[in-house]
C-alpha positions as CSV (number, residue, x, y, z in Angstrom):
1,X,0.0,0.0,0.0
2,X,1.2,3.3,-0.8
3,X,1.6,6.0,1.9
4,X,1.0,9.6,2.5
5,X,1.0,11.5,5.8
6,X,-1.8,13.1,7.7
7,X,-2.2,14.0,11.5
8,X,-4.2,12.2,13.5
9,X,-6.0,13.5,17.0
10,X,-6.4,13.0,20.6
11,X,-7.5,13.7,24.0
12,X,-5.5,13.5,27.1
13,X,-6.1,14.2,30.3
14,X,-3.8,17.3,31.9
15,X,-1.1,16.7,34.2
16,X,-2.4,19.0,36.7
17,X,-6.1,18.9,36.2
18,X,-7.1,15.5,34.9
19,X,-10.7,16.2,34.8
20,X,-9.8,18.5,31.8
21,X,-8.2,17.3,28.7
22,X,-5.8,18.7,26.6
23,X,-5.0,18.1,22.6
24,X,-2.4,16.1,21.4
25,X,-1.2,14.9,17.9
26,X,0.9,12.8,16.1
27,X,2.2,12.5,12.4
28,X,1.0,9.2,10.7
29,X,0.7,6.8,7.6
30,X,-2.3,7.0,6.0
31,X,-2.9,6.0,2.0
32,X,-3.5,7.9,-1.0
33,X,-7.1,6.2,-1.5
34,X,-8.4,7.4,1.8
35,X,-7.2,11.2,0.8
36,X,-9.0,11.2,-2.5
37,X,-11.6,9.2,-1.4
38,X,-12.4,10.5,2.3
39,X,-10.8,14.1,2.5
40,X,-8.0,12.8,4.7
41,X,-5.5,15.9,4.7
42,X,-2.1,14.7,3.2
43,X,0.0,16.4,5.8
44,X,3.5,18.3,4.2
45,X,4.8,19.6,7.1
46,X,6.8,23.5,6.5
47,X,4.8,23.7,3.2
48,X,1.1,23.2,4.8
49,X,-1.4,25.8,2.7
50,X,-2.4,28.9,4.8
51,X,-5.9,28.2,4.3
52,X,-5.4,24.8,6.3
53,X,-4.7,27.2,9.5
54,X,-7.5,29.3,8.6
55,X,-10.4,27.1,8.3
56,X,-9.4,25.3,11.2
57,X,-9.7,28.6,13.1
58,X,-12.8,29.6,11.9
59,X,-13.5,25.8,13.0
60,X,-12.2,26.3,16.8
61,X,-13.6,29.5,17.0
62,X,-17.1,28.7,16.0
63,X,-20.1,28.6,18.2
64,X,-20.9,25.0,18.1
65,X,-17.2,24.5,19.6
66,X,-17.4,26.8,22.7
67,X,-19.0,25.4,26.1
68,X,-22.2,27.2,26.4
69,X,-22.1,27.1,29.8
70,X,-18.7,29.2,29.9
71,X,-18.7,31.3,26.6
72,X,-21.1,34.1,28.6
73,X,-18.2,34.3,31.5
74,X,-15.6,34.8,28.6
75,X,-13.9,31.3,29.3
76,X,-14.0,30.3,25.5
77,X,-12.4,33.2,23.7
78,X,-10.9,33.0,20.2
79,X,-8.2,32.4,18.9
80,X,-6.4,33.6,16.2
81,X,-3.4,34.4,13.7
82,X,-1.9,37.3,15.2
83,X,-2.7,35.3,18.2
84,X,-0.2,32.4,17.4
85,X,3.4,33.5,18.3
86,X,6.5,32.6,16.3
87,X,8.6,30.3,17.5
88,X,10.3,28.4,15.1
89,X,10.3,27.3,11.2
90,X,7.8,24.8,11.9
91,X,4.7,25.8,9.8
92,X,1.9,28.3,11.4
93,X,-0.7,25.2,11.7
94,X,1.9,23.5,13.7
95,X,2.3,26.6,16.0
96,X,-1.4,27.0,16.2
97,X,-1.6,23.3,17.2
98,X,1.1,24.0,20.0
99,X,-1.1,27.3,20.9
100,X,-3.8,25.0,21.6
101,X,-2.3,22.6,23.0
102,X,-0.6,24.7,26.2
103,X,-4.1,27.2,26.5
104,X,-6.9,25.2,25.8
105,X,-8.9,23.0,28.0
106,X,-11.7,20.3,26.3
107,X,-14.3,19.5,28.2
108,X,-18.0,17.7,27.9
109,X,-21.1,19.5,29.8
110,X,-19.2,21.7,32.3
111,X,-21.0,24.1,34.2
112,X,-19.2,27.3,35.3
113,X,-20.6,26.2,38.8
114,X,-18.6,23.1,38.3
115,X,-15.4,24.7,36.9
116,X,-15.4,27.1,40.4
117,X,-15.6,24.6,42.2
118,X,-12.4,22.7,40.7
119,X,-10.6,26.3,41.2
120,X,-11.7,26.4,44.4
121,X,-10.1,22.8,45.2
122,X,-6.6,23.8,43.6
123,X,-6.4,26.7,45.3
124,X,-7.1,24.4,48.7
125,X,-4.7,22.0,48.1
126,X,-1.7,24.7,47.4
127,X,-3.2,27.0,50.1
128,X,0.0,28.8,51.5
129,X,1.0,32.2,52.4
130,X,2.4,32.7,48.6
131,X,-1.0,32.1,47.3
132,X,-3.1,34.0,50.4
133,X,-1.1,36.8,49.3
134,X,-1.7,36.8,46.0
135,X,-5.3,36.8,46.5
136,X,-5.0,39.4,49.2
137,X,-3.1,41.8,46.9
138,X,-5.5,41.0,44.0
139,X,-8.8,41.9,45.8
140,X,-7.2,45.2,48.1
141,X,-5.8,48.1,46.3
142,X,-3.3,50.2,48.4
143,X,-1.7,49.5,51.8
144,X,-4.6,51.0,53.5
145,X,-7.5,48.9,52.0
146,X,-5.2,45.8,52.4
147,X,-4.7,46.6,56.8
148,X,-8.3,46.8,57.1
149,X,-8.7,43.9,55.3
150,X,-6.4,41.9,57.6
151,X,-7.4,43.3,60.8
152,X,-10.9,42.3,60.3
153,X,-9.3,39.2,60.1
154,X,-7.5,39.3,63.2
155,X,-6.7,43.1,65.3
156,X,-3.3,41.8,66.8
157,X,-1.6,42.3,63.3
158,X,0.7,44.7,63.5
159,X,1.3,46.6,59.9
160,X,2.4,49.7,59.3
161,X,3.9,49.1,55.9
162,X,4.0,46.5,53.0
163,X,7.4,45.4,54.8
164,X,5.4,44.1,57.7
165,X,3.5,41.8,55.6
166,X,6.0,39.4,55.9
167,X,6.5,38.6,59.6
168,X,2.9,36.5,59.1
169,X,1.9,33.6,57.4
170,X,-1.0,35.0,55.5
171,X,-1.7,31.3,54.7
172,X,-2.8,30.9,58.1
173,X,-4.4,34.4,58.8
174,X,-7.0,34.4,55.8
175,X,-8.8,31.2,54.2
176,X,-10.2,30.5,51.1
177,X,-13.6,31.4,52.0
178,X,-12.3,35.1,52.4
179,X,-12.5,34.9,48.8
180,X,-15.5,33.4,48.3
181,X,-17.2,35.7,46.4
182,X,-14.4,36.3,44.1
183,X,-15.6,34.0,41.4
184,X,-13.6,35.4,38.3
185,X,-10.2,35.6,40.5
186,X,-10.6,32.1,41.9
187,X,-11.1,31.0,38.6
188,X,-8.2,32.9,37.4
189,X,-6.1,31.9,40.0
190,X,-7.2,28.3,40.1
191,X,-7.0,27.1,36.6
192,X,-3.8,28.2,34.3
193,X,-5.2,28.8,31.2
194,X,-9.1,29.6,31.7
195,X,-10.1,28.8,27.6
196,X,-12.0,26.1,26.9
197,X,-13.9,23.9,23.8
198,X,-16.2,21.4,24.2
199,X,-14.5,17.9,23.4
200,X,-16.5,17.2,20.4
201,X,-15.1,19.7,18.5
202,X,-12.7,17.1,17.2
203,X,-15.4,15.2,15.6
204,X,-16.1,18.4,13.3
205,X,-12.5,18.3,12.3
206,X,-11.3,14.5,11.7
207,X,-12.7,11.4,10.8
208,X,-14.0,8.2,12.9
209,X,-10.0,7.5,13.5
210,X,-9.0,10.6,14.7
211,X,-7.3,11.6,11.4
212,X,-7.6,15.5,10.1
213,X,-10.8,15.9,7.4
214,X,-11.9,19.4,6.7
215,X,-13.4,18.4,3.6
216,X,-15.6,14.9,2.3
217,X,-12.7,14.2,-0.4
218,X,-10.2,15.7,-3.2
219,X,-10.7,16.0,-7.1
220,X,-7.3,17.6,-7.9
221,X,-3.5,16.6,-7.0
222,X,-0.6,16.3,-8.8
223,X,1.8,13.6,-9.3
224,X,5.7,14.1,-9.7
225,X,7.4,11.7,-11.7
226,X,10.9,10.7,-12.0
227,X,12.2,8.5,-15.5
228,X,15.5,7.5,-16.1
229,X,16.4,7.7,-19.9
230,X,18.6,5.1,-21.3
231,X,21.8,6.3,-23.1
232,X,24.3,7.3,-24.0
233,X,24.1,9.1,-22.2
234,X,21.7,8.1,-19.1
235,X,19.8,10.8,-17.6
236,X,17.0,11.2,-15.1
237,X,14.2,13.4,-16.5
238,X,11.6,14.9,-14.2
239,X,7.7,15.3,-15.0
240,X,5.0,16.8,-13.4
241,X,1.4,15.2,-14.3
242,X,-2.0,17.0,-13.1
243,X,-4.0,14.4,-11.9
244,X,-7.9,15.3,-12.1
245,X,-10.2,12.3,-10.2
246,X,-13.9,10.9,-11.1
247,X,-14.6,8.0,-8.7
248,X,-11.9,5.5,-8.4
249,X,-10.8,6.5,-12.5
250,X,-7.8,9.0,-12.4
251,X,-7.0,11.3,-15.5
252,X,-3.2,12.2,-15.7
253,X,-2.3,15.3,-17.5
254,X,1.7,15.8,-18.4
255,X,2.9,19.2,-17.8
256,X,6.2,18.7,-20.7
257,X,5.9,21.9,-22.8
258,X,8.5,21.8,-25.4
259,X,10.8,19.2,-23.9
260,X,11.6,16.1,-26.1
261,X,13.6,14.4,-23.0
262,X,9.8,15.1,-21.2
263,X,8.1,14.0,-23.8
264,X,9.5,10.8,-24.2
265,X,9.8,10.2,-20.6
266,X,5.9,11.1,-20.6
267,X,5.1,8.9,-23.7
268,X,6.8,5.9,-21.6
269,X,5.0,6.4,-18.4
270,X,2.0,6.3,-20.1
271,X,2.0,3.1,-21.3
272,X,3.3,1.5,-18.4
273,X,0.4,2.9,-16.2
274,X,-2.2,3.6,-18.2
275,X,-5.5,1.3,-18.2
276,X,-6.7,3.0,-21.8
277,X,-5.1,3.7,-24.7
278,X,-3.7,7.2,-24.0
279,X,-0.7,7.9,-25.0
280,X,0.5,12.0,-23.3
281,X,-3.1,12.1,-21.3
282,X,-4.1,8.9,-20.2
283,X,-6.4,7.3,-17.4
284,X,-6.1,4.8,-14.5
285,X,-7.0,3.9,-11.5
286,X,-6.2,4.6,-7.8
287,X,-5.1,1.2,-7.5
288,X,-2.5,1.7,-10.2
289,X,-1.3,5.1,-8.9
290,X,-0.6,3.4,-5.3
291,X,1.5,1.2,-7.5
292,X,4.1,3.9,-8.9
293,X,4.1,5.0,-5.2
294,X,5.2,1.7,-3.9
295,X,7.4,1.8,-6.8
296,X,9.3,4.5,-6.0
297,X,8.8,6.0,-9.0
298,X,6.2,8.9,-8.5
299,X,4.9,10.8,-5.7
300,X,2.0,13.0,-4.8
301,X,1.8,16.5,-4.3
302,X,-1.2,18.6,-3.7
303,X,0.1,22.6,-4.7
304,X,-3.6,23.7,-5.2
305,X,-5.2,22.3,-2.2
306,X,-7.3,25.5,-0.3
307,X,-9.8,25.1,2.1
308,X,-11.2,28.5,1.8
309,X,-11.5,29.2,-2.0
310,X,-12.3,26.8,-5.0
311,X,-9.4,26.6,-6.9
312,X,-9.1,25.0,-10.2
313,X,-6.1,22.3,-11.0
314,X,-3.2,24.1,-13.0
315,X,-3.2,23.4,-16.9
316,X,-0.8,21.2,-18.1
317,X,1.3,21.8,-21.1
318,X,2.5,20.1,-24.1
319,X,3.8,22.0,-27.7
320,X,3.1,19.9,-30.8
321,X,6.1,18.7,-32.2
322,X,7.0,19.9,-35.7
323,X,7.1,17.3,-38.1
324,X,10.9,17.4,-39.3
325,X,14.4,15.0,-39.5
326,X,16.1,15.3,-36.3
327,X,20.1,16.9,-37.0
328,X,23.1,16.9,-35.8
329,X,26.7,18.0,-36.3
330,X,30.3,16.8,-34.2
331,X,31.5,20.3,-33.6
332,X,35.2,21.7,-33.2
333,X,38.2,19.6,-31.9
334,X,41.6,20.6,-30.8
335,X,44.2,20.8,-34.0
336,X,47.3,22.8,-34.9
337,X,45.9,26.0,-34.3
338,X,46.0,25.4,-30.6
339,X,49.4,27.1,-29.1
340,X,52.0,25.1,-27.7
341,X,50.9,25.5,-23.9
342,X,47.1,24.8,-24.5
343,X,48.0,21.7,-26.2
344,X,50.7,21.3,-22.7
345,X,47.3,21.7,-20.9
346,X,45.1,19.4,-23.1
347,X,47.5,16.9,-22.6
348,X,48.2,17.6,-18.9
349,X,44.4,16.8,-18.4
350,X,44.7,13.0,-19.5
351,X,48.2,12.5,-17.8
352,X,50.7,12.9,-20.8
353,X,53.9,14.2,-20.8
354,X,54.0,17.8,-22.3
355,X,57.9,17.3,-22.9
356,X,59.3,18.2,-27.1
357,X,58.7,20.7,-29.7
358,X,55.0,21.5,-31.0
359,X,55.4,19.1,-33.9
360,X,56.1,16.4,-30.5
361,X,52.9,17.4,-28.8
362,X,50.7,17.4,-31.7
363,X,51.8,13.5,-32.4
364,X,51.4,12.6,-28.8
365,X,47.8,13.9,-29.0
366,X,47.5,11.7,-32.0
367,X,48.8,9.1,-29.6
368,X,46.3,9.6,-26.7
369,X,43.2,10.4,-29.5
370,X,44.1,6.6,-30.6
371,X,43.9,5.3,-27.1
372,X,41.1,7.0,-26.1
373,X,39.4,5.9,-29.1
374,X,40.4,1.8,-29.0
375,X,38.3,2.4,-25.0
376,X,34.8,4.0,-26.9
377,X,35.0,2.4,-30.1
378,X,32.1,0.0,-28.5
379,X,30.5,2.5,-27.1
380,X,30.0,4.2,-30.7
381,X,29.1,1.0,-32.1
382,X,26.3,0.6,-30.3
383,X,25.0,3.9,-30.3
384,X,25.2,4.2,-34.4
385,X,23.6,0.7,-34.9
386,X,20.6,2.1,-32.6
387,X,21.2,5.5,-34.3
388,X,21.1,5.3,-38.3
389,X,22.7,8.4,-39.7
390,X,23.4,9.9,-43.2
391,X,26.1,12.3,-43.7
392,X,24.6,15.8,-46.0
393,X,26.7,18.8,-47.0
394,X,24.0,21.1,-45.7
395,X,22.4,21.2,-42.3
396,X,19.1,22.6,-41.0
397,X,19.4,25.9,-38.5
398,X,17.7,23.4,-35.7
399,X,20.7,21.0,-35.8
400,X,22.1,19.7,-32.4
401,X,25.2,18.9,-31.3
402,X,26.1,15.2,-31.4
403,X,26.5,13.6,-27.8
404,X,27.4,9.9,-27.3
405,X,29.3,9.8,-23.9
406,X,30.3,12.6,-21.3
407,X,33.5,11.2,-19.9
408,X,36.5,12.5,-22.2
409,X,35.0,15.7,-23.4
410,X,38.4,17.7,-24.4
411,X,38.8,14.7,-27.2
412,X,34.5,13.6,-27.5
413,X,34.3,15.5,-31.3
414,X,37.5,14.5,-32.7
415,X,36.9,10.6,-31.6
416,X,33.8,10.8,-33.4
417,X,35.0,12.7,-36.2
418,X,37.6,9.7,-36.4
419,X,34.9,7.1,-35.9
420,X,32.8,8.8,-38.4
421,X,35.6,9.0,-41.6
422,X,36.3,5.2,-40.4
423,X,32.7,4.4,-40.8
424,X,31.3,6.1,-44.0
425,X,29.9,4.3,-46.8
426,X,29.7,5.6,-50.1
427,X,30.9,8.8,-48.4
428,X,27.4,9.0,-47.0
429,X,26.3,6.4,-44.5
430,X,27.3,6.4,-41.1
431,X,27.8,2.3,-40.9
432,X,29.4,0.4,-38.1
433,X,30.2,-2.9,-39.8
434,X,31.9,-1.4,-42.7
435,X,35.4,0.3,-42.1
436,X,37.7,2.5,-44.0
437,X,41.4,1.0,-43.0
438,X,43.5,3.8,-45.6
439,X,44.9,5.2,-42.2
440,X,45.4,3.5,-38.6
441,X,43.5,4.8,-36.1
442,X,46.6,7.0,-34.9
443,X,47.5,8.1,-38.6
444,X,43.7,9.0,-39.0
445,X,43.9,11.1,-35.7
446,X,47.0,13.3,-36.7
447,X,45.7,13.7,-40.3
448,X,42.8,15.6,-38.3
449,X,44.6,17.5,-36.1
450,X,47.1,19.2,-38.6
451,X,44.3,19.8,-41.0
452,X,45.1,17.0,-43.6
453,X,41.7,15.5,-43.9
454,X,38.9,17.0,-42.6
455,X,34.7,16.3,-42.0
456,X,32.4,18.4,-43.8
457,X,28.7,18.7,-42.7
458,X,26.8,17.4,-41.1
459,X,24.3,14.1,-40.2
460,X,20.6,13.5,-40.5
461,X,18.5,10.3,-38.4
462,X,17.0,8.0,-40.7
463,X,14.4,5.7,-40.0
């Protein structure tokens, strides 16, 4: 089965008030089928869409998801964007999640009689004369208010000054029922972070498994393809296809524009996935897109996905190909013209000596160009016999340079100028099993490089 990420939900009770729970979450495996077909979210981490934060907001913040009971006492307040700090370069929904997470309590049918009265037994069991101050300094404003409010308590104090305050253990001068009617600060006081959503809330934004759903399913994703071309030379070309869904039937669109490497890469694809008979667009099924997944050769994206706006997929692109003869030429190679110490470098390069006069160094090139040669000479074989070429005087403008391996390219043109003189028939035909012996391989090489013999034109691909 193929996998994708989502998030998936929970409840747990709080560390220091376990009748209240708090959200938690956790990155898991979930597979492409339930995403199309069931609106999982396919979770990207850094690169989550802005609108996944904002409908989830306007989610939390909604009236169905705020106690009743504690809205009215402003225990349920919104949140946010400007709300959600910045603390690292996780995404914002992840720092909304953590927002959540350490200032929101879930709860089912509290009463704000109920919710007192756990304040109320907090505040018992960490009674002391830290929190009795507190209070006291809460409820009495200036040093006068706060005497009276003591000696009522018990005349024998002694205070004359804030200073005085703390020769007493306030803790055992004043109770908790001195603050009885204090509901909002013994609420305050009581529970750390007084904002709270009814636990069903989660149903509205995930599925029966816990797993994020903001929406009943997905029509549009895109599928990113990798296809390595064989050679010479061998290459990995990349394709993006826009994947548009009816039911279980998926229709891929290539985005190639006016790439042949794309193209063909595109045109091979197809037929291995396909279930019709399209060739560039083509249909198939979930099943078989799981497959390239499990393959390793595709995976999913989703760069249009908004919760908040209807967006249509992005077109894909293809440019009709002209109907013409594909052409090529070899290009320049090194020869006489090159001074003595660029030919001193040119042989430096493949580890010759650079010792003698220029009329030396031109024949040691000659040398190495044979070498180098006897080590490709298969290579070229078996790209000309896939490869049938004609040689013509005269090419088109669109002619492209000849490439048939990447390792020696100082010497790549003159070994297949050499290969090509070797392997013309009828002074036309580019043909591997017939060979032109007049020069050696070495004799051929210097010929070319002091201008003796010479290749004019260009080549053509026939059929």
């Amino acid at each position: 089965m193929s996998i994708v990420n989502t998030i998936r939900f929970r409840l747990e009770p709080d560390r220091i008030l376990p009748q209240f729970q708090r959200l938690r979450w956790e990155v898991v495996e979930v597979s492409l089928a339930d995403v199309l077909l069931r609106g999982i979210h396919p979770w990207t981490g850094p690169n989550e869409p802005p609108s996944l934060e904002t409908d989830f907001l306007n989610r939390f913040n909604g009236k169905d998801a705020k106690p009743e009971a504690l809205e009215g006492f402003g225990l349920a307040y919104d949140l946010n964007q400007s709300s959600v700090p910045y603390m690292d370069s996780r995404s914002r929904f992840e720092r909304t999640l953590h927002t959540v997470r350490e200032t929101v309590y879930f709860v089912e049918n509290l009463s704000y009689v109920e919710l007192l009265e756990v304040a109320k037994n907090r505040l018992r069991e960490e009674w002391n004369n830290t929190t009795a101050r507190r209070l006291l300094e809460k409820v009495c404003f200036g040093f006068p208010t706060l005497r009276q409010f003591l000696k009522r308590k018990d005349p024998r104090l002694k205070l004359s000054g804030y200073g005085d305050l703390d020769r007493y253990n306030l803790g055992r001068v004043l109770s908790l029922d001195d603050f009885a009617e204090r509901d909002s600060l013994l609420i305050a006081e009581g529970i750390p972070t007084p904002n709270f959503r009814n636990a069903r809330f989660l149903e509205r934004v995930t599925d029966s498994k816990g797993r994020l759903r903001l929406v009943p399913e997905l029509h549009d994703f895109a599928m990113s393809a990798h296809s390595t071309m064989s050679g010479p030379p061998v290459s990995s070309v990349h394709v993006v296809w826009h994947v548009t869904r009816s039911g279980h039937t998926l229709a891929f669109h290539p985005d190639i524009g006016g790439s042949a490497p794309k193209r063909s890469a595109a045109r091979e694809f197809a037929e291995r996935w396909r279930t019709d008979q399209g060739r560039l667009v083509f249909r198939t099924g979930i099943q078989q897109a799981c497959e390239m997944m499990a393959a390793g050769v595709a995976a999913p994206a989703f760069p249009r996905l908004s919760y908040t706006q209807k967006l249509a997929g992005l077109p894909a692109s293809a440019e009709l190909v002209q109907s013409r003869v594909e052409a090529f030429h070899i290009g320049g190679y090194p020869t006489q013209r090159l001074n003595g110490a660029q030919l001193r470098e040119l042989l430096r390069a493949y580890g010759v000596s650079m010792t003698g006069t220029k009329e030396d160094l031109l024949q040691k090139l000659a040398a190495l160009a044979a070498r180098k040669y006897a080590e490709k000479e298969a290579t070229m074989d078996a790209y000309f016999r896939a490869n049938r070429l004609v040689l013509v005087a005269k090419l088109p403008p669109y002619a492209e340079r000849l490439t048939v391996f990447q390792d020696v390219s100082k010497l790549h043109n003159l070994l297949l100028t050499m290969y090509a003189l070797r392997h013309l028939r009828g002074n036309a035909i580019l043909e591997p099993d017939h060979e032109n012996a007049t020069y050696s391989v070495e004799e051929l090489a210097l010929a070319l490089v002091t201008g003796r013999v010479a290749l004019h034109g260009g080549f053509l691909r026939v059929a």
